[in-house]
C-alpha positions in Angstrom: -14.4 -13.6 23.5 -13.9 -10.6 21.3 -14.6 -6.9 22.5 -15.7 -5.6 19.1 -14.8 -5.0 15.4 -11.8 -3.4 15.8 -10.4 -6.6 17.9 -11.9 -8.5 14.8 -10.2 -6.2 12.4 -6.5 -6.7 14.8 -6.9 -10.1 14.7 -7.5 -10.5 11.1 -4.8 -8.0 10.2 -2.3 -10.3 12.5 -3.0 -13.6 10.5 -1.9 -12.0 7.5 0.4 -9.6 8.3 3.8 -10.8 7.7 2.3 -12.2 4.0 0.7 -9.0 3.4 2.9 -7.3 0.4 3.5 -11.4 -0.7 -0.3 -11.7 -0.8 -1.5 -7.9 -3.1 2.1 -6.7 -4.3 2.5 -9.5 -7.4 -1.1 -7.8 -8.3 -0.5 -4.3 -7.8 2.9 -4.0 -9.6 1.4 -3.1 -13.3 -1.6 -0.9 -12.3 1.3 0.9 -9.8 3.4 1.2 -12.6 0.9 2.8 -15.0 -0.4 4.5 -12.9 3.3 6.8 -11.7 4.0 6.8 -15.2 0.8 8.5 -16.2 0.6 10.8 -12.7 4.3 12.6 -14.7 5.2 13.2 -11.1 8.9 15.4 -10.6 11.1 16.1 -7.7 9.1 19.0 -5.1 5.8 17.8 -5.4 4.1 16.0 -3.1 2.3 12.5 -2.9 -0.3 10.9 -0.1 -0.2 7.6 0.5 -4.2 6.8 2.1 -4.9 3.3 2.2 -2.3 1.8 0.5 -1.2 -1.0 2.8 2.4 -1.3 3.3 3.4 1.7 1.0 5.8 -1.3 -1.0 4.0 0.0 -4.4 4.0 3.6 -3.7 7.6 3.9 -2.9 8.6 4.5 -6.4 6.4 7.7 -6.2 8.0 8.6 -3.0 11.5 8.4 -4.9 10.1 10.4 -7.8 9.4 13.5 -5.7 
């Protein structure tokens, strides 16, 4: 039996974890892309990756600055 919703949340996490970035990464490529492009981000400044998964489509950001 489960202990709560963060056990739920583990457990559902596990099942797709090792297909995560196979499963949102194909989607995420173009609006990534536009989106770097458009943020005109240079070497020094800083980015936060919040939320974003893996990080797979912010790493391009990450090599930016």
């Amino acid at each position: 039996m489960l202990s709560g919703p963060s056990e739920v949340a583990q457990l559902a996490y596990d099942r797709v974890a090792g297909e995560y970035d196979d499963l949102w990464t194909p989607q995420m490529v173009g609006p990534n892309a536009r989106l770097t492009a458009d943020l005109g981000l240079r070497r020094g400044e800083r980015v936060a990756d919040l939320a974003c998964g893996t990080g797979v489509v912010t790493l391009e950001m990450c090599r930016l600055v």
